[in-house]
C-alpha positions in Angstrom: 29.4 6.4 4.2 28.2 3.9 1.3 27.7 5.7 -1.6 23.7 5.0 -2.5 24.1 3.8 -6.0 26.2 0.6 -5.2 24.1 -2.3 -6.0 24.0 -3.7 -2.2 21.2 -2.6 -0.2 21.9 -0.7 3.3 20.2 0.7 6.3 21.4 4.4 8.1 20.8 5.3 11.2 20.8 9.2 12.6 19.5 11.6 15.4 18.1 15.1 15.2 16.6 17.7 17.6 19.0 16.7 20.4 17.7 13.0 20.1 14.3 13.9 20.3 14.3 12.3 16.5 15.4 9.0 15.8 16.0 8.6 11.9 16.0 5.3 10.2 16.4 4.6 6.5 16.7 1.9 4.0 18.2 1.2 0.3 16.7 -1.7 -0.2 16.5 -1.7 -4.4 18.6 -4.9 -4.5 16.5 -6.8 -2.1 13.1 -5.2 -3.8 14.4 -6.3 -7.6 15.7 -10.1 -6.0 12.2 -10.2 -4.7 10.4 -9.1 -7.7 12.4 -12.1 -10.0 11.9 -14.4 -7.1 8.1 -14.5 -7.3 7.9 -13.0 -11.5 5.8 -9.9 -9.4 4.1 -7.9 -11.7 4.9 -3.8 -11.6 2.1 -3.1 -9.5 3.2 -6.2 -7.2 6.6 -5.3 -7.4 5.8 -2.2 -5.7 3.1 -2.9 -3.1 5.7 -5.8 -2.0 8.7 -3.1 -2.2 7.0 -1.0 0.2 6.4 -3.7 2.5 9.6 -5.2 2.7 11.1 -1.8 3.2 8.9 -1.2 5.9 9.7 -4.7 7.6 13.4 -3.7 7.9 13.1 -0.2 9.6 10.3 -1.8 11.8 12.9 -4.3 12.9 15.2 -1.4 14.1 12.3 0.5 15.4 11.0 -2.2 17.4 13.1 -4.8 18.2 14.7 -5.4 21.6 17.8 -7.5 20.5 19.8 -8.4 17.6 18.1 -11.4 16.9 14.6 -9.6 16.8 12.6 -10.5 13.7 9.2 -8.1 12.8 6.7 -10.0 10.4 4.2 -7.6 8.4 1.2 -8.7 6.9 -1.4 -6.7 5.0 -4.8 -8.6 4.3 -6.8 -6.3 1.8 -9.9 -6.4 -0.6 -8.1 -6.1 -3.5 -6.5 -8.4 -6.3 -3.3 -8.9 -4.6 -4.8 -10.9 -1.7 -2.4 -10.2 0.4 1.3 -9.7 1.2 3.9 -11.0 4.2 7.0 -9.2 4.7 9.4 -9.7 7.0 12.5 -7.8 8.8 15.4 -8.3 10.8 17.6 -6.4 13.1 20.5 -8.1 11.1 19.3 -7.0 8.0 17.5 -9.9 6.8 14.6 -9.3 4.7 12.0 -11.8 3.0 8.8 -11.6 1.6 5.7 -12.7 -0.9 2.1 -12.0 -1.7 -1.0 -14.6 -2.8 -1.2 -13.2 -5.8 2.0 -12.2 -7.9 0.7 -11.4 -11.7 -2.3 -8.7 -10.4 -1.6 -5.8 -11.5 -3.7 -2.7 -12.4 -3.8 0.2 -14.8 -2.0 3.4 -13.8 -4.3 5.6 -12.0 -6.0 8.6 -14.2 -5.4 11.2 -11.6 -1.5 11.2 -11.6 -0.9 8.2 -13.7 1.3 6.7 -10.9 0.7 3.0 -9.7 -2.3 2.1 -8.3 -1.0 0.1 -5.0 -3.5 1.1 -3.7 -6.3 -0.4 -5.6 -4.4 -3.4 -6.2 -3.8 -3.7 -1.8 -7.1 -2.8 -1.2 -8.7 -0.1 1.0 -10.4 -2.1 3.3 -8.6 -4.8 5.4 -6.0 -5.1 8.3 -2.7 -4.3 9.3 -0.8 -6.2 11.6 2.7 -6.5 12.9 4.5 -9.5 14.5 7.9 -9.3 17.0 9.3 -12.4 16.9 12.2 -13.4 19.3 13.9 -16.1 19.4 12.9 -18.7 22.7 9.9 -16.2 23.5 6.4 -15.9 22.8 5.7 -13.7 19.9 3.8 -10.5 20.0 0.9 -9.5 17.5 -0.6 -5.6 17.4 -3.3 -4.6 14.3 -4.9 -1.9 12.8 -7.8 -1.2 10.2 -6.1 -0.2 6.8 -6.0 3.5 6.4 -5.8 3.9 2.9 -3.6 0.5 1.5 -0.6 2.7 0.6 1.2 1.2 3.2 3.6 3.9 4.5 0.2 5.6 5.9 -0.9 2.6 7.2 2.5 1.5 9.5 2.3 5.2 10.4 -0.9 4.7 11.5 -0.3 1.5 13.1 2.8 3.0 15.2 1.1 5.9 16.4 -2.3 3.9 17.5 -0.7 0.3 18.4 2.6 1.2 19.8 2.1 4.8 20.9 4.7 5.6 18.7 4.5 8.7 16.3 6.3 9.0 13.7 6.8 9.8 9.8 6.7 6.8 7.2 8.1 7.6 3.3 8.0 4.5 0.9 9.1 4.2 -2.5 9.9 2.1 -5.5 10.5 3.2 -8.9 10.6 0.7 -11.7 12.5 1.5 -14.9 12.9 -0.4 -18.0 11.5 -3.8 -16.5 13.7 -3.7 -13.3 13.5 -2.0 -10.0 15.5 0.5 -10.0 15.3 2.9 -6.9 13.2 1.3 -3.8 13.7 2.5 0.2 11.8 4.0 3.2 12.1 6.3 5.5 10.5 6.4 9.5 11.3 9.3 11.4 10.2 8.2 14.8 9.3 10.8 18.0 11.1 9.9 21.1 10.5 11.2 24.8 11.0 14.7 24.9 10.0 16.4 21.7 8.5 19.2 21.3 5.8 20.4 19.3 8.3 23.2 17.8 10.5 20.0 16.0 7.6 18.0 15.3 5.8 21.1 13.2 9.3 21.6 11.2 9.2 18.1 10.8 6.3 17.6 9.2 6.7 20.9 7.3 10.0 19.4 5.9 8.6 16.3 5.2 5.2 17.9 3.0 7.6 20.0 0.9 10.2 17.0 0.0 7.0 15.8 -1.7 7.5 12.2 -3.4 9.5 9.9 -1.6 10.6 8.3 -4.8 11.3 11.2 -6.5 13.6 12.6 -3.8 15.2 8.6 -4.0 16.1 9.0 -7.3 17.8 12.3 -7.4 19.5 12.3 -4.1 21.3 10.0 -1.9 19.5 7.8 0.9 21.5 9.9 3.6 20.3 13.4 1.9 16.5 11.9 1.7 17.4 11.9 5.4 18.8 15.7 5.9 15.9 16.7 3.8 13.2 15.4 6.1 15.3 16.8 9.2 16.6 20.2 7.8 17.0 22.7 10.7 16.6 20.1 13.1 20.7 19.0 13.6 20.2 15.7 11.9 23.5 13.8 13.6 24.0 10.5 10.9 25.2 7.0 12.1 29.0 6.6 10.9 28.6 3.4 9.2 26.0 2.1 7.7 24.3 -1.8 7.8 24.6 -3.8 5.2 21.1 -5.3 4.3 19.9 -8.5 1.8 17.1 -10.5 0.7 17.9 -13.3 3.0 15.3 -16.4 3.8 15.3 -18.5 6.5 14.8 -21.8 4.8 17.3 -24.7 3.6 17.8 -28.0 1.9 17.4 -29.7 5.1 14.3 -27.7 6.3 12.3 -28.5 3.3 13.3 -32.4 3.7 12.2 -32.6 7.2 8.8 -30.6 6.2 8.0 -34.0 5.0 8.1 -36.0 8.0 4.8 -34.5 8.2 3.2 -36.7 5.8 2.1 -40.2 6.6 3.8 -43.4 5.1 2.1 -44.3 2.0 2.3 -40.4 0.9 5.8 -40.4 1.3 6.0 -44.2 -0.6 3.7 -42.4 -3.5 6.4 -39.8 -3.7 9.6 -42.0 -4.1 7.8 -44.1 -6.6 6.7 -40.9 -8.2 11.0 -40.5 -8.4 11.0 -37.4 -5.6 9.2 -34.9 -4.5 10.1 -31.0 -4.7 9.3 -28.7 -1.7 9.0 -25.0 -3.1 9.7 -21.9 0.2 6.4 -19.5 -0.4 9.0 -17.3 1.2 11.9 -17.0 -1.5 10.6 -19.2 -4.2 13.5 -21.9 -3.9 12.6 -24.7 -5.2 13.9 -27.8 -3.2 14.2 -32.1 -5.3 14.2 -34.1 -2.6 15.2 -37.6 -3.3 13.7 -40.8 -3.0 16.6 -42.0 -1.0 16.2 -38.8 0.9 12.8 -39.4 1.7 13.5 -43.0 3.0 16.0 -41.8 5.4 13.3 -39.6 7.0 12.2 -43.1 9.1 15.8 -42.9 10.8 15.0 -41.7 14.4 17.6 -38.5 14.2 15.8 -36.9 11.2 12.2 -37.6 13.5 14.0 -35.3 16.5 15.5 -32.8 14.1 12.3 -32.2 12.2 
């Protein structure tokens, strides 16, 4: 099993309660502190995005029908942050951003914890996008719940898909960097009974913080803690997972075939033009020479 303070983010996998329970689980600190230097997030930003992207993964396990299964979050509150896109894979592909980066907001007065929250928004919309590859995707939304996000996907798998289940969150940011961030879904499946589900959810209100169990335990005791009693059965290897976009030099180039003639003339004289990915950040110079060769006819049918 890899050890949960390696740098690389991974994903486990378990059973419990005679399969009754299936456990899924994420590391993803790496792909939460690539993200937050990426896009310069602020703390607050850094977190609400964190959650998200964690949440993206596991929903790509959750729900996905094949391996090339792709789930797209997107949280549109009233808050500063605007909103956020996150956005898993069943290969362990994650990418994300938000509108608004450098909000941020005090810490809270109650518990003087991060105010996500606030900064998400209270009021505003859920939804979730499967995306497969030669098919029509699939779109299901829910009403915010309370903008802390792990509530919010609970709520949306138990009212969208029929699918209850427990949703832990975290990120913990220390000295500038991120340096514990994951989440947890413990997902009912046909044939529980109400016996597991009440030690489940007893297990899961005395673990108490999420990140606080992340940073003083491993990822695959987080798990035995939320399952204890209930014969929590762990994957025996576990999935390597990354801050991975889909975009590429030649993407961005042909993303210019969709401008007309004399904007693409304006931007050779102007010595190039540079395509940045909202997704990752990555800032693309394409050349003027570059830009001429989008009239050949092979660059029109690959665009």
């Amino acid at each position: 099993m890899q050890d949960s303070q390696t740098s690389a983010s991974y994903l486990l996998r378990g059973t419990a309660a005679g399969g009754t329970l299936r456990v899924v689980a994420i590391d993803a600190t790496q792909i939460v502190e690539e993200a937050r230097v990426r896009h310069q997030l602020s703390k607050t930003a850094t977190a609400a995005l964190g959650r998200a992207l964690s949440a993206s993964a596991l929903l790509a396990i959750i729900l996905g029908k094949k391996t090339d299964s792709r789930v797209n979050l997107r949280v549109q509150g009233d808050g500063p942050l605007g909103w956020l896109v996150a956005e898993g894979s069943a290969e362990g592909w994650v990418r994300g951003y938000v509108r608004e980066p450098q909000a941020d907001l005090p810490l809270r007065e109650s518990d003087g914890k991060l105010d996500v929250s606030g900064l998400v928004g209270q009021n505003g919309e859920l939804a979730v996008t499967r995306l497969l590859d030669n098919a029509e995707p699939w779109t299901g939304s829910v009403e915010l719940v309370s903008g802390e996000l792990a509530e919010d996907v609970a709520y949306y798998l138990a009212s969208s898909e029929q699918i209850p289940s427990a949703v832990q969150l975290g990120v913990y940011e220390e000295g500038g960097r991120v340096s514990r961030a994951g989440g947890l879904i413990v997902q009912a499946m046909p044939g529980v009974t109400d016996e597991t589900l009440s030690t489940l959810e007893n297990n899961i209100r005395a673990m108490g913080s999420f990140t606080d169990n992340l940073r003083s335990v491993s990822l695959l005791e987080v798990m035995e803690r939320a399952t204890q009693g209930l014969e929590f059965v762990a994957a025996p290897q576990a999935q390597a997972a990354q801050f991975q976009c889909r975009c590429s030099r030649e993407r961005a180039v042909a993303s210019l075939t969709y401008f007309g003639m004399q904007e693409r003339q304006h931007m050779m004289d102007g010595g190039g033009q540079e395509v940045v990915c909202h997704w990752c950040n990555e800032h693309y110079h394409i050349s003027p020479g570059e830009i001429a060769a989008l009239d050949a006819p092979e660059v029109h049918a690959q665009a």
